[in-house]
N, C-alpha and C positions, 0 to 999 in steps of 0.2 A: 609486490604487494597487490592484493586483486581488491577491485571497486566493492566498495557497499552498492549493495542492490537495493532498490527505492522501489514500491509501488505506490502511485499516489490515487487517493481516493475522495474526489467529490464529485456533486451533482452538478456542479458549474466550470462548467468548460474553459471560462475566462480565465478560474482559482487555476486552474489545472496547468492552464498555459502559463500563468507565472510564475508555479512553482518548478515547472519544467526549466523554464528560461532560469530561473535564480539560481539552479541544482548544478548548469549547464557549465557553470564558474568554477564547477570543483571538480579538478582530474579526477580526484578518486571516487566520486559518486556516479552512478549510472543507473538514470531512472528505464527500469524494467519493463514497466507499464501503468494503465490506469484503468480505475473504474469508476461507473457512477453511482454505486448505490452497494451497500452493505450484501446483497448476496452475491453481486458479481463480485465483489471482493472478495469474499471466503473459497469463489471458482478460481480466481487470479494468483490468489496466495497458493492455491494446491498446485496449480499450474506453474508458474515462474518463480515459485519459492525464495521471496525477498528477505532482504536482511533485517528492511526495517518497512512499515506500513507507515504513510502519513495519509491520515482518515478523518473525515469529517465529522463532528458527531450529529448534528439536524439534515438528515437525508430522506427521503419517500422510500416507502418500503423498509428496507431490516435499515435503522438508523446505525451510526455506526461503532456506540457501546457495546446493542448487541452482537454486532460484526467482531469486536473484538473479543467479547468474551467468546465466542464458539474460534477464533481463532488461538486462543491461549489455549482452548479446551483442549484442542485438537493439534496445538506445538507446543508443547509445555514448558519446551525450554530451549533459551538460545540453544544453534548449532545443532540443533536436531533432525531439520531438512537435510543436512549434509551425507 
């Protein structure tokens, strides 16, 4: 069975490190990478093409509502990356 891909995204590094650490507990999770801000996100998602995004929404620059709407825009539908 192959791990869910994680990328996690906020602007604070401590959130980032916890979620890391918490994800760290589950074999089949494997966090991909991170961002800090809504358009490194949308570069991250096209890059390492994750299963699932966990995103902040109150971030500087593209917040990350909008991060996700141009990410739905642009994968319309699970399994589509593949």
């Amino acid at each position: 069975m192959s791990k869910i891909r994680v990328l996690l995204v906020d602007d604070h590094a401590i959130l980032i490190a916890g979620l890391r650490a918490l994800l760290s507990y589950y074999d089949d999770v494997d966090v991909v990478g991170e961002a800090q801000d809504g358009q490194e996100a949308l570069s991250r998602v096209a890059e390492l093409q994750p299963d699932v995004v966990l995103m902040d929404i109150a971030m500087p620059g593209m917040n990350g509502i909008t991060a996700t709407r141009f990410i739905r825009r642009s994968i319309p539908k699970p399994g589509s990356l593949s």
